[in-house]
Backbone as ProteinMPNN parsed JSONL, in Angstrom:
{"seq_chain_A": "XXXXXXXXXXXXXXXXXXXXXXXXXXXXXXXXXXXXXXXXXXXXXXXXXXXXXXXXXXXXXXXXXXXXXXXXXXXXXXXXXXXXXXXXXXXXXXXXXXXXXXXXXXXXXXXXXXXXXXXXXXXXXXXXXXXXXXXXXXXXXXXXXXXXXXXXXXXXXXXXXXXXXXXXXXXXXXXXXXXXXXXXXXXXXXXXXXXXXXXXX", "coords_chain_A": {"N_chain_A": [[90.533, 136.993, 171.506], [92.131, 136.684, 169.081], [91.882, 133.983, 168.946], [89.559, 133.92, 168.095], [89.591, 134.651, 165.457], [90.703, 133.474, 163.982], [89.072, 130.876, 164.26], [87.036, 132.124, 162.347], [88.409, 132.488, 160.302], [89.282, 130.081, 159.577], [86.222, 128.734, 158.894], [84.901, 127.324, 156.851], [83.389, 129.12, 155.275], [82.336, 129.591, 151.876], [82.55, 132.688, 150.963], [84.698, 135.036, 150.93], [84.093, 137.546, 151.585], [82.472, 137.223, 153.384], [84.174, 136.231, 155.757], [85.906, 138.697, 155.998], [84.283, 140.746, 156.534], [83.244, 139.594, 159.226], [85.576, 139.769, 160.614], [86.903, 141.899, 160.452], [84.323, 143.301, 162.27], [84.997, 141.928, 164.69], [87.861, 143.11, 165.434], [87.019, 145.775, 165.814], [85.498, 146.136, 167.958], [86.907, 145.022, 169.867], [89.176, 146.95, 169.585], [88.063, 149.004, 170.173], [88.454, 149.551, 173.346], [91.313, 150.664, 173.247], [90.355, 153.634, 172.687], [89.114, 154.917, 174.763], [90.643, 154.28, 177.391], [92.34, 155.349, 179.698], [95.717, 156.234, 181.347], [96.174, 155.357, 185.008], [95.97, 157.586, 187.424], [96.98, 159.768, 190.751], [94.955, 162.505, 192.031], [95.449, 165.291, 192.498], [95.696, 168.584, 194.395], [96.743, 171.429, 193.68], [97.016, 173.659, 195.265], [95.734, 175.445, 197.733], [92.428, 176.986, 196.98], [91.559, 180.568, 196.867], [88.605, 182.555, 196.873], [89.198, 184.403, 194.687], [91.106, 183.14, 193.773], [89.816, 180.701, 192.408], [87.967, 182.233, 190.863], [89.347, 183.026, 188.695], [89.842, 180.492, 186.984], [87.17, 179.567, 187.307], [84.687, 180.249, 184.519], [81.905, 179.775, 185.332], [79.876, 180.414, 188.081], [77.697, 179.316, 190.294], [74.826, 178.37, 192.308], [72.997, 175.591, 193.636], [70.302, 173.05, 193.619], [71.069, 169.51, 193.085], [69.546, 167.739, 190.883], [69.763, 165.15, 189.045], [71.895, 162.483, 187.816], [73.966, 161.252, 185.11], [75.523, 158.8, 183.38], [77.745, 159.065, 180.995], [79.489, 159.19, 177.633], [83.108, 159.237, 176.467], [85.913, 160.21, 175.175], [87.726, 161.33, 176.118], [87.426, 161.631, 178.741], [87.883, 160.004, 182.285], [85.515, 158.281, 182.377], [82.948, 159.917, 182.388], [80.699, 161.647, 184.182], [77.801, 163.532, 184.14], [76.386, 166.096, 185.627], [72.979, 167.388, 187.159], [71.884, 170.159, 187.742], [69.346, 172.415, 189.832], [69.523, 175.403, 189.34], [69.401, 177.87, 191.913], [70.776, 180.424, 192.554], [73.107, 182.832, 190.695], [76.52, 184.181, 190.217], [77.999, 184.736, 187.62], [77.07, 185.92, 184.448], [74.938, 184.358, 181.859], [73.682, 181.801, 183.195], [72.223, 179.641, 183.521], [68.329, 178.749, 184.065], [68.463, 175.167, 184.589], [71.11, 173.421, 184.902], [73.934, 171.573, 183.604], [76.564, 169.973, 184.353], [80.255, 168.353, 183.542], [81.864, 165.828, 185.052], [84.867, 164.163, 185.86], [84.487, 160.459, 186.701], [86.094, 159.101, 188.298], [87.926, 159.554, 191.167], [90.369, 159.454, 191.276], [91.133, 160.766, 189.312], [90.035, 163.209, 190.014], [87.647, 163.603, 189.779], [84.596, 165.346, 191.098], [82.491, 164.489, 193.451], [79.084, 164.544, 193.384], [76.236, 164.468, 195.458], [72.915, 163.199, 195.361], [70.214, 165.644, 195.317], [71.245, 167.173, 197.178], [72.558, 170.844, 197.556], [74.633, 172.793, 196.433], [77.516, 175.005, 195.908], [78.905, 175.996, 193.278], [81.631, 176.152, 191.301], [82.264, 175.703, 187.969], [84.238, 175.49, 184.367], [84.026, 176.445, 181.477], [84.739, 173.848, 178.676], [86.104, 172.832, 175.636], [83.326, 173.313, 174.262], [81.91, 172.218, 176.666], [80.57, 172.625, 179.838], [82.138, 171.921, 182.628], [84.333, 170.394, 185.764], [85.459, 170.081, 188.882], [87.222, 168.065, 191.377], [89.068, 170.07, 192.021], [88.878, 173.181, 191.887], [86.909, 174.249, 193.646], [84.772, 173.507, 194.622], [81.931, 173.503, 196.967], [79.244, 171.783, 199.569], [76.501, 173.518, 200.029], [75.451, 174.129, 202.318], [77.805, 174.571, 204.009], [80.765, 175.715, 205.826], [82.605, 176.542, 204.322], [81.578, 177.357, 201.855], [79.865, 179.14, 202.636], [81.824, 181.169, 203.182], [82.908, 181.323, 200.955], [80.224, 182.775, 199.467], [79.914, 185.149, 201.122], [81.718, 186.857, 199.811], [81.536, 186.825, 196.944], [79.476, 188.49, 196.68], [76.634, 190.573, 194.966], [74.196, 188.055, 193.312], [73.41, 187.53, 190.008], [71.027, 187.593, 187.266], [69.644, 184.481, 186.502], [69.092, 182.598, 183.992], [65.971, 181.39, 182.02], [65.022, 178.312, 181.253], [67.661, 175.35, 179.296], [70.685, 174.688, 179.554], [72.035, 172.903, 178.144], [74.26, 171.249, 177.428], [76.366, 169.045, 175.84], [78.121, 165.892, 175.72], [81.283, 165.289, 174.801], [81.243, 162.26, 172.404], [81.84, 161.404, 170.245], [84.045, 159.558, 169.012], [83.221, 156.521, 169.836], [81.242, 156.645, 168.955], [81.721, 156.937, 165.986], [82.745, 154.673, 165.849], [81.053, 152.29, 166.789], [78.936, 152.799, 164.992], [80.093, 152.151, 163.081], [80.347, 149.257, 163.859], [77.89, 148.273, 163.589], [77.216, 148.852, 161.123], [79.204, 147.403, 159.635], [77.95, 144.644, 160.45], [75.421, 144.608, 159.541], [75.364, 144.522, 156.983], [77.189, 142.347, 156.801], [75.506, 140.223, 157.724], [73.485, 140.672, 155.792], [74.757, 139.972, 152.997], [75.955, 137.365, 154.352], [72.877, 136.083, 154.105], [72.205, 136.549, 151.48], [74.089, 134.395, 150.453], [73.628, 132.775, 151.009], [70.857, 131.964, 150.387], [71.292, 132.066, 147.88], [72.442, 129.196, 147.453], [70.405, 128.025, 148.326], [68.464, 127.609, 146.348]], "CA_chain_A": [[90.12, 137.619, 170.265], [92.845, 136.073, 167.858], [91.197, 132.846, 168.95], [88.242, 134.127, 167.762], [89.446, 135.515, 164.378], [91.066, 132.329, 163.755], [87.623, 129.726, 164.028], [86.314, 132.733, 160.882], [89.445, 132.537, 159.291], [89.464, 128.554, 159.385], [85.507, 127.973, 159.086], [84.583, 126.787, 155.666], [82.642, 129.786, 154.587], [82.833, 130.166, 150.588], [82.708, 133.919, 150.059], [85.777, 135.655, 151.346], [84.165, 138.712, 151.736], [81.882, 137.443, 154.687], [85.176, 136.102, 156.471], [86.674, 139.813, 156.146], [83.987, 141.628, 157.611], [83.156, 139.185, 160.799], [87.015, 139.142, 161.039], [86.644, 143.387, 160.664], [83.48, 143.297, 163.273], [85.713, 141.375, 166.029], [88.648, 144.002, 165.382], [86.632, 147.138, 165.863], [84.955, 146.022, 169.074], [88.605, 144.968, 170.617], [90.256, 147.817, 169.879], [87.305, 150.374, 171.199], [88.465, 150.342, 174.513], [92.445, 151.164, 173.356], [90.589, 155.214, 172.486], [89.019, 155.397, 175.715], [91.772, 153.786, 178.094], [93.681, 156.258, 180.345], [96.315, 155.7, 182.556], [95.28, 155.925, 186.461], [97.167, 158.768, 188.211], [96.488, 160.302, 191.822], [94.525, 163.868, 191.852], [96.629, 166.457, 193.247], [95.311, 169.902, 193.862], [97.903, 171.977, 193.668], [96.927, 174.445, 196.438], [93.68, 175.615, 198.387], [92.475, 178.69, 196.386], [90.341, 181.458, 197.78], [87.728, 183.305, 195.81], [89.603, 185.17, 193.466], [92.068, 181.982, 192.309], [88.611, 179.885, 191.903], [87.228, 182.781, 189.657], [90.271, 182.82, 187.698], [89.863, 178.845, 186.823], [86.207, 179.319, 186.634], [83.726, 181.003, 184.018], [80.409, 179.822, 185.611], [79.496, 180.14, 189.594], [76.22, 178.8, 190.309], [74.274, 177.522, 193.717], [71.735, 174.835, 192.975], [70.339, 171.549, 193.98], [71.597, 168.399, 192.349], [68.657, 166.962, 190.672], [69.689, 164.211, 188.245], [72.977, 162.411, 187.296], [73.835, 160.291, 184.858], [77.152, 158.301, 182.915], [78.23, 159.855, 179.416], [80.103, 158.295, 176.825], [83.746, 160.693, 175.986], [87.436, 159.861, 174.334], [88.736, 162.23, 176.816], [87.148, 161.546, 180.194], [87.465, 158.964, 182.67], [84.38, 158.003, 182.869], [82.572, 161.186, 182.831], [79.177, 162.291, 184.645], [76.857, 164.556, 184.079], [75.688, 166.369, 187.133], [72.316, 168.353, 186.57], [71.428, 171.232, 189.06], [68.376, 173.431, 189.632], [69.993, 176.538, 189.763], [69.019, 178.688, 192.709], [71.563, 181.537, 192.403], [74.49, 182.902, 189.907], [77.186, 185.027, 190.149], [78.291, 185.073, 186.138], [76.722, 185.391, 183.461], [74.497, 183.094, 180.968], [73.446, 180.585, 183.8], [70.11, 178.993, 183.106], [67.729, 177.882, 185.901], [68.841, 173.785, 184.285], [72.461, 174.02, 183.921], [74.331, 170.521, 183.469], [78.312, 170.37, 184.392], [80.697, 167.749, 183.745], [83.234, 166.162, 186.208], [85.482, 162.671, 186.181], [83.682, 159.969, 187.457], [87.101, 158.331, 189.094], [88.277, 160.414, 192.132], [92.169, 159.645, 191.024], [91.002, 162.148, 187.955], [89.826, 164.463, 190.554], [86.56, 164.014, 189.647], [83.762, 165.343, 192.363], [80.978, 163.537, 193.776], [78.025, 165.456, 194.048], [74.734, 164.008, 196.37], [71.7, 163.694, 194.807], [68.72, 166.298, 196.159], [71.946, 168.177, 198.101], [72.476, 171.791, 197.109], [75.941, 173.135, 196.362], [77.99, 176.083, 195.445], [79.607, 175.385, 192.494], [82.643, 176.589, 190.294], [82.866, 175.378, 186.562], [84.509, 176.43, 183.234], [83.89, 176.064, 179.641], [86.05, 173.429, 177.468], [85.584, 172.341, 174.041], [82.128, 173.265, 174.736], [81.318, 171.306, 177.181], [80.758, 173.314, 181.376], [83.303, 171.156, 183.362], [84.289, 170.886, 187.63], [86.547, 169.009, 188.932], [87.564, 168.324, 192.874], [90.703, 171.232, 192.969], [88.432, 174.003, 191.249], [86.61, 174.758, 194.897], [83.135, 172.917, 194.453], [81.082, 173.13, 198.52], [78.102, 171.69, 200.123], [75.606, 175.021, 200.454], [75.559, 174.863, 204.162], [79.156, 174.44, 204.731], [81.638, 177.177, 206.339], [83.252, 176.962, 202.753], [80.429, 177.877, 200.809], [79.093, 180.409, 203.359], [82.526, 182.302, 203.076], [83.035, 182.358, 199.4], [79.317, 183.336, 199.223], [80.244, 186.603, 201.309], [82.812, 187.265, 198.905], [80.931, 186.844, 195.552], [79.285, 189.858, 196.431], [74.967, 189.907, 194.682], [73.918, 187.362, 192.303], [72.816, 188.041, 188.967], [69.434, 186.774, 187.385], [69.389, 183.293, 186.458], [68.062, 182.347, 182.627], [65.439, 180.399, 181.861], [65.463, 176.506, 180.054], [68.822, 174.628, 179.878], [72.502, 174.787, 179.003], [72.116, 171.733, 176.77], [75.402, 170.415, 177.673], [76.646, 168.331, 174.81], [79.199, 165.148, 176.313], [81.981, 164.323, 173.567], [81.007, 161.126, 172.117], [82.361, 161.217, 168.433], [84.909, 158.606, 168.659], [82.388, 155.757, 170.493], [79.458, 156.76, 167.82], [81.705, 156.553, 165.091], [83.254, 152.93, 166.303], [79.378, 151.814, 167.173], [78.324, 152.685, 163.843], [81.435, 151.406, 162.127], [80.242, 147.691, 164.064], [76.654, 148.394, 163.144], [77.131, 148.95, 159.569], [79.404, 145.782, 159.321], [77.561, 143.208, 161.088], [74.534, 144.632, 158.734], [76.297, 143.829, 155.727], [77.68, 140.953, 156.817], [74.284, 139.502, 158.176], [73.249, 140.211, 154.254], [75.857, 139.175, 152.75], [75.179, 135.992, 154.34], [72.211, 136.054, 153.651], [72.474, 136.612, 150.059], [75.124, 133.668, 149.521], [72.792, 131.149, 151.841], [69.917, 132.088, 149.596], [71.738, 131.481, 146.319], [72.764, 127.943, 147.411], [69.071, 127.087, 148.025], [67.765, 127.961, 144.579]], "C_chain_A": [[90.79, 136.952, 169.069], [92.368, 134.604, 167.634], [89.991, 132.614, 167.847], [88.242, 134.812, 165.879], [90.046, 134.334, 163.586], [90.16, 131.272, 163.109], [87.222, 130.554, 163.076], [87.248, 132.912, 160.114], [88.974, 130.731, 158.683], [87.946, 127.846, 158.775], [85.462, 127.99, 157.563], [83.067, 127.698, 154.911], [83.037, 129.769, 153.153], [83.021, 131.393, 150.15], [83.832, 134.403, 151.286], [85.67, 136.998, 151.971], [83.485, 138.586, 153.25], [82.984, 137.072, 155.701], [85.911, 137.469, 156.82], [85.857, 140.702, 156.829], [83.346, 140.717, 159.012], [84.625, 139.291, 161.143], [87.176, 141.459, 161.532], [85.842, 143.944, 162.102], [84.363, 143.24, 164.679], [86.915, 142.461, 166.127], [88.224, 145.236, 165.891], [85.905, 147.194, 167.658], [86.462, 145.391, 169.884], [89.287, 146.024, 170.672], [89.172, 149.725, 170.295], [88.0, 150.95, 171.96], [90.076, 150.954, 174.299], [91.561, 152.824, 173.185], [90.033, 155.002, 173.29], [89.846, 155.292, 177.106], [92.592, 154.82, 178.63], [94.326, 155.735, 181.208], [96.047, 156.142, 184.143], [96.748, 156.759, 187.006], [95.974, 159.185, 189.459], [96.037, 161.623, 191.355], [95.337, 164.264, 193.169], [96.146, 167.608, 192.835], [96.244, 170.428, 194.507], [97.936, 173.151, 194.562], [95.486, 174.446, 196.733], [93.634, 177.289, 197.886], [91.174, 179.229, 197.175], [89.062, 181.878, 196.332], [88.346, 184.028, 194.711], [90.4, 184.112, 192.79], [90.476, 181.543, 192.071], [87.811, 181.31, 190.776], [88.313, 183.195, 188.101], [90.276, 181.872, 186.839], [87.892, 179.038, 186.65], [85.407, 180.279, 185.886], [82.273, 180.948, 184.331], [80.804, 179.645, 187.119], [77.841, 180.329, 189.791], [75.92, 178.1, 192.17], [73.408, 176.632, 193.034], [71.786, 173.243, 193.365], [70.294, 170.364, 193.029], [70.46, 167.597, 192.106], [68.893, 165.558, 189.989], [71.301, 163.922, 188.082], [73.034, 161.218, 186.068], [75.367, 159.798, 183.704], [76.88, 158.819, 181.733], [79.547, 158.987, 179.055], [81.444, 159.437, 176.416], [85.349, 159.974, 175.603], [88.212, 160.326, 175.346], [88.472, 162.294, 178.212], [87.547, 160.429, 180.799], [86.173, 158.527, 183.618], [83.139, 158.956, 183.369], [81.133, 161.199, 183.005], [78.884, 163.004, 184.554], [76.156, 164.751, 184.836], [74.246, 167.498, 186.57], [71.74, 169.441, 187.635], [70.195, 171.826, 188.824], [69.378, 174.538, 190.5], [69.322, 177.716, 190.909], [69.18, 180.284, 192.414], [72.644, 181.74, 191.562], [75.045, 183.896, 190.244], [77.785, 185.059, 188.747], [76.789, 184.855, 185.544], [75.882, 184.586, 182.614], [74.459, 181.885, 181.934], [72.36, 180.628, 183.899], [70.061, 177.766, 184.618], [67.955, 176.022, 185.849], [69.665, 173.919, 184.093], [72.721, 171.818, 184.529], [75.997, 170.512, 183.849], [78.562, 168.932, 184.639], [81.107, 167.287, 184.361], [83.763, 164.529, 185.792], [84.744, 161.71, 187.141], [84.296, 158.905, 188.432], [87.94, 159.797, 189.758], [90.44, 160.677, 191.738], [92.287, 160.578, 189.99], [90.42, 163.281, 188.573], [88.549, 165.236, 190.608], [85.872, 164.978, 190.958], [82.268, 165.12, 192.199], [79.918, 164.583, 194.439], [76.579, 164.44, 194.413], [73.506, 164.728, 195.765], [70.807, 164.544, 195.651], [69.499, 167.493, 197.133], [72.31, 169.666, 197.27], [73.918, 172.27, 197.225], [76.432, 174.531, 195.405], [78.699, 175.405, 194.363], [80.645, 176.158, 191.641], [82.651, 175.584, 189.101], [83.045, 176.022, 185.504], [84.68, 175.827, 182.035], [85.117, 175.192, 178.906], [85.432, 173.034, 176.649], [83.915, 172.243, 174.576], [80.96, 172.557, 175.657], [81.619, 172.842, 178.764], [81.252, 171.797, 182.163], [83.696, 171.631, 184.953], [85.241, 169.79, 187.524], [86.697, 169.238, 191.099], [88.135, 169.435, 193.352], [89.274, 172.436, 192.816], [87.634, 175.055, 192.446], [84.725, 174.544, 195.239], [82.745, 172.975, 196.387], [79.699, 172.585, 198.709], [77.495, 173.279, 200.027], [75.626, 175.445, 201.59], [76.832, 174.819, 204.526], [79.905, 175.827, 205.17], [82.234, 177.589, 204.951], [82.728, 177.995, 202.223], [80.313, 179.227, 201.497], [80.237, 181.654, 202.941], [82.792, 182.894, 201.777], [81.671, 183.153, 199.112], [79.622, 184.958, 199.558], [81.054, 187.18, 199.989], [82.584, 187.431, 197.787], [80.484, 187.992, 195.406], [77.104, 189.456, 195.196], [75.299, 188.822, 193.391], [73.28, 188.181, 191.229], [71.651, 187.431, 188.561], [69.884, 185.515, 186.36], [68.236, 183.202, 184.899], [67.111, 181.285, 181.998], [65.516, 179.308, 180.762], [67.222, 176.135, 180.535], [69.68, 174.769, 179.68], [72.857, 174.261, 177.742], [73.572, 172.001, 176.649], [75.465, 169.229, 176.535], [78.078, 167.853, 175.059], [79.973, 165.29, 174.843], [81.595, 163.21, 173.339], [81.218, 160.464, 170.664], [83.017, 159.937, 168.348], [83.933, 157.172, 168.835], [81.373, 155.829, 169.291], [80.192, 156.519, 166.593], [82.001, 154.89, 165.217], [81.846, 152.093, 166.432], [78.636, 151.953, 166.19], [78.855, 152.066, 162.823], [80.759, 149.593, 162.322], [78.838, 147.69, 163.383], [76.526, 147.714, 161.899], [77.81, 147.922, 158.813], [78.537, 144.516, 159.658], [76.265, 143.476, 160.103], [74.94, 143.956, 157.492], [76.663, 142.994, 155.534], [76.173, 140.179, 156.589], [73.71, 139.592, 156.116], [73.623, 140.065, 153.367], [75.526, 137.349, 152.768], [73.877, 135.226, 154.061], [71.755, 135.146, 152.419], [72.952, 135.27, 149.341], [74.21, 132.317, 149.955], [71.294, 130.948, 150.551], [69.925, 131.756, 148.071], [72.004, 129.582, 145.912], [71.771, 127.351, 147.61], [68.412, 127.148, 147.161], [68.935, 127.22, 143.438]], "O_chain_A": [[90.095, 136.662, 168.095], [92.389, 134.042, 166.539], [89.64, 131.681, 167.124], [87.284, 135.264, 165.253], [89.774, 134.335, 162.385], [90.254, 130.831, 161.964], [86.704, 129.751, 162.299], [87.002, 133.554, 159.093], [88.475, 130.402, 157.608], [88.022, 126.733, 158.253], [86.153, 128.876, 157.061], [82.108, 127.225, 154.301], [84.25, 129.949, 153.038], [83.587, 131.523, 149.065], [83.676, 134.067, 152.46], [86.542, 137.574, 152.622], [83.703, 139.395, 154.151], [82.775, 137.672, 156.755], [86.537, 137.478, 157.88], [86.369, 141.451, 157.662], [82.945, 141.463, 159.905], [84.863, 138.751, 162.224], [87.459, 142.02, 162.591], [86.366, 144.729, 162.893], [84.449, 144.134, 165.521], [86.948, 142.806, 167.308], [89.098, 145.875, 166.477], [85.885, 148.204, 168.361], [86.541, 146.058, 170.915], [90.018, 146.232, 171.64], [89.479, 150.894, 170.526], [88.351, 152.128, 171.902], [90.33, 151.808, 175.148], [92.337, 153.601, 173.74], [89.933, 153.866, 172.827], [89.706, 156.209, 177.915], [93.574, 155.171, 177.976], [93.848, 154.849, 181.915], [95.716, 157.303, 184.382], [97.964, 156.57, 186.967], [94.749, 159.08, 189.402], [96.584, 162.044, 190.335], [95.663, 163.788, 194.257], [96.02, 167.96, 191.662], [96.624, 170.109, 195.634], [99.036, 173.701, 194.613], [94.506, 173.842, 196.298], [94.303, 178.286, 198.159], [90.248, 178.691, 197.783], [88.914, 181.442, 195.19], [87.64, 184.144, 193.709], [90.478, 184.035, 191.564], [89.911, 182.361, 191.345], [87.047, 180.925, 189.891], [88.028, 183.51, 186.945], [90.718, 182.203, 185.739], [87.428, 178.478, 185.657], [85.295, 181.339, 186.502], [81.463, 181.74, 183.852], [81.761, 178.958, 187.473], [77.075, 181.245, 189.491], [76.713, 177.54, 192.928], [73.073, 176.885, 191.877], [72.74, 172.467, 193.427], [69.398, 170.337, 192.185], [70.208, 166.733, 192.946], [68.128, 164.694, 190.417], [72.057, 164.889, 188.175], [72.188, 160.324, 186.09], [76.145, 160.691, 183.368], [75.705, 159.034, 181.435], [80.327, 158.367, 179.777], [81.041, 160.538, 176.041], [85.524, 158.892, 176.163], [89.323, 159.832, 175.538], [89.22, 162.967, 178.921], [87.678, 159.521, 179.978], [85.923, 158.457, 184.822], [82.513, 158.823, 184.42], [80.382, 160.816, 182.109], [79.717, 163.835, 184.919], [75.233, 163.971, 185.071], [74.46, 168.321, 185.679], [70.908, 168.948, 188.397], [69.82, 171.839, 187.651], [69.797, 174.566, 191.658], [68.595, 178.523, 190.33], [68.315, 181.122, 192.159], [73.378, 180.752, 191.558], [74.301, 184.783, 190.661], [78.483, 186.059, 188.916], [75.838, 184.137, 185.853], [76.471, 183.512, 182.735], [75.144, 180.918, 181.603], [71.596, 181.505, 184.302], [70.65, 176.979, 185.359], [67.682, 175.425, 186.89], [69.818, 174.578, 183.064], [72.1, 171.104, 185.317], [76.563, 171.463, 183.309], [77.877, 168.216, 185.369], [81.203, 168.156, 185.228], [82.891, 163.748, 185.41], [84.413, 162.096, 188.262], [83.667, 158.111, 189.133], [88.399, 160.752, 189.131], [91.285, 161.559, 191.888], [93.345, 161.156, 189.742], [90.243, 164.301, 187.908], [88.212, 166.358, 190.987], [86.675, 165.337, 191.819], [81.364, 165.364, 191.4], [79.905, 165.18, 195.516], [76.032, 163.771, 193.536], [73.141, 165.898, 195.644], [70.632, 164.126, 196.796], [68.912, 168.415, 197.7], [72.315, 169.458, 196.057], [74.4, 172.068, 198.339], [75.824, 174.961, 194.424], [79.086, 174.25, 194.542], [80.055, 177.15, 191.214], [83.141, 174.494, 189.396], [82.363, 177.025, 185.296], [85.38, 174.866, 181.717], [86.206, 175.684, 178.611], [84.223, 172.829, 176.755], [83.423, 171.277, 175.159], [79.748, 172.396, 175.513], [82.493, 173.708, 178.748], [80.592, 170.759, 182.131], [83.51, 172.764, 185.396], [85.643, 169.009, 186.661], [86.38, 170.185, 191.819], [88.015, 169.891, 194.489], [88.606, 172.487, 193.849], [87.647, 176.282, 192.346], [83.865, 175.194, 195.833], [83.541, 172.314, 197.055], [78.896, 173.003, 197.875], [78.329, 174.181, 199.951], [75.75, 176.598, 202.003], [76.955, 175.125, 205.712], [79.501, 176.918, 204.769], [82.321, 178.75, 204.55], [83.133, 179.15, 202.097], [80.64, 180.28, 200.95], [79.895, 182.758, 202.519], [82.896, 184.062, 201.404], [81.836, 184.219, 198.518], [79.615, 185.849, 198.709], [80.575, 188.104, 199.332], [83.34, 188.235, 197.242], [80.758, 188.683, 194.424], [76.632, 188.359, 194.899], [76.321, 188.776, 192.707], [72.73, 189.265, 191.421], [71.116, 186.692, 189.386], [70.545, 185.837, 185.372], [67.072, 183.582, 184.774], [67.63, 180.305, 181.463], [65.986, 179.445, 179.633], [67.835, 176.441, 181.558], [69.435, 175.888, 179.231], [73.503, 174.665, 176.776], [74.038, 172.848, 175.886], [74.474, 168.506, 176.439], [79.066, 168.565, 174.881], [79.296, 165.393, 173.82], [81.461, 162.721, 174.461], [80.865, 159.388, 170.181], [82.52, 159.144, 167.548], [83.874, 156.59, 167.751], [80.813, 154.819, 168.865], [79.517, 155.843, 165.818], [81.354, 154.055, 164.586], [81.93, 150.973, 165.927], [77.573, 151.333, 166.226], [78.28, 151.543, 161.868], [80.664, 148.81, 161.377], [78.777, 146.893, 162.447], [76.043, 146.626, 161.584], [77.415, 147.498, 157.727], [78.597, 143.482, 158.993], [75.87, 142.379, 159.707], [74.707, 142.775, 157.235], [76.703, 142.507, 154.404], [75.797, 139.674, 155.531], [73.637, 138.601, 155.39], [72.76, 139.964, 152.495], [75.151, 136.514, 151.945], [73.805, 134.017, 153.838], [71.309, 134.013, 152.239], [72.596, 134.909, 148.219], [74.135, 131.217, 149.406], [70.932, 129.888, 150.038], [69.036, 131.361, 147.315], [71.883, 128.934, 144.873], [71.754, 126.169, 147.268], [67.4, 126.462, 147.308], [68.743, 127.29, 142.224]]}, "name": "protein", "num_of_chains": 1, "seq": "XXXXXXXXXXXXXXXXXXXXXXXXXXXXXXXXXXXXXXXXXXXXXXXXXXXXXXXXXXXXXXXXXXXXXXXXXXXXXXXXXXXXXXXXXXXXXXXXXXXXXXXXXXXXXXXXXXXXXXXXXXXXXXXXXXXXXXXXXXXXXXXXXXXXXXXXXXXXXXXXXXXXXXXXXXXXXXXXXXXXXXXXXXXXXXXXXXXXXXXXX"}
């Protein structure tokens, strides 16, 4: 990169101003990845909870088959997915027959990997408005002995609301940095333009 800020320091442009924002451009796209960058740590769940810790830790319990996934852009994740379910069954609350839930998309963050088309019990809970899961939290397959037992234990479902959650990833920091390069390299580009156009007239 300093290589690279160097050859637009050194090239023999005349206006000063187009040297400051390609020299700006190359800065803003280098130092992106320092706000998304976490350090890697092991996931550690800190015990095996039953039904009552997992409803403590979660505000939504949902059944439903895993229709869609897909990568999200976030300051605060590593690498976060968006899992999308068709909701079958709920036990809380405000769960719509499309619900969406976060999770880490690196297992050392504890993420969990959910199988497309497979159907699962699920625990997640509300942060900065986003519905969030994670490996400890007590996520199962549907057919598993897991599932089957917390199911006893939930006790009936409630009714299930129609349309979606509309899950909204973080992505502020990334959109402003991506508009920040945008809006320079525009400027620049006419800028240059501008000064190329003056010297042929």
């Amino acid at each position: 990169m300093f290589s690279a800020i160097y050859r637009i320091w050194t090239t023999p442009i005349s206006s000063p101003i187009l040297k400051w924002f390609g020299i700006l451009i190359l800065l803003l796209i280098s130092l992106s990845p320092l706000y998304t960058a976490k350090p890697a740590y092991a996931c550690s769940c800190a015990q095996t909870l039953d039904v009552a810790g997992k409803m403590k830790y979660a505000d939504t319990v949902f059944a439903g088959q895993m229709t869609d996934v897909r990568q999200t852009i976030s300051a605060s994740e590593h690498q976060p997915l968006l899992y999308t379910f068709k909701v079958k069954q709920a036990w809380t609350d405000n769960v719509h027959e499309q619900t969406s839930v976060v999770t880490s998309g690196e297992s050392s963050a504890c993420g969990y990997v959910f199988e497309k088309e497979k159907s699962y019990l699920v625990y997640a809970h509300t942060q900065q408005g986003e519905l969030k899961t994670d490996l400890c939290i007590g996520n199962a397959v549907y057919t598993t002995a897991d599932a089957q037992s917390d199911l006893a234990q939930l006790g009936d479902p409630r009714p299930v609301l129609p349309g979606s959650n509309h899950v909204l990833v973080g992505q502020r920091l990334r959109l402003v940095i991506a508009l920040g390069i945008v809006v320079s390299l525009v400027v620049w580009i006419w800028l240059y333009r501008r000064r190329h156009h003056r010297r042929v007239s």
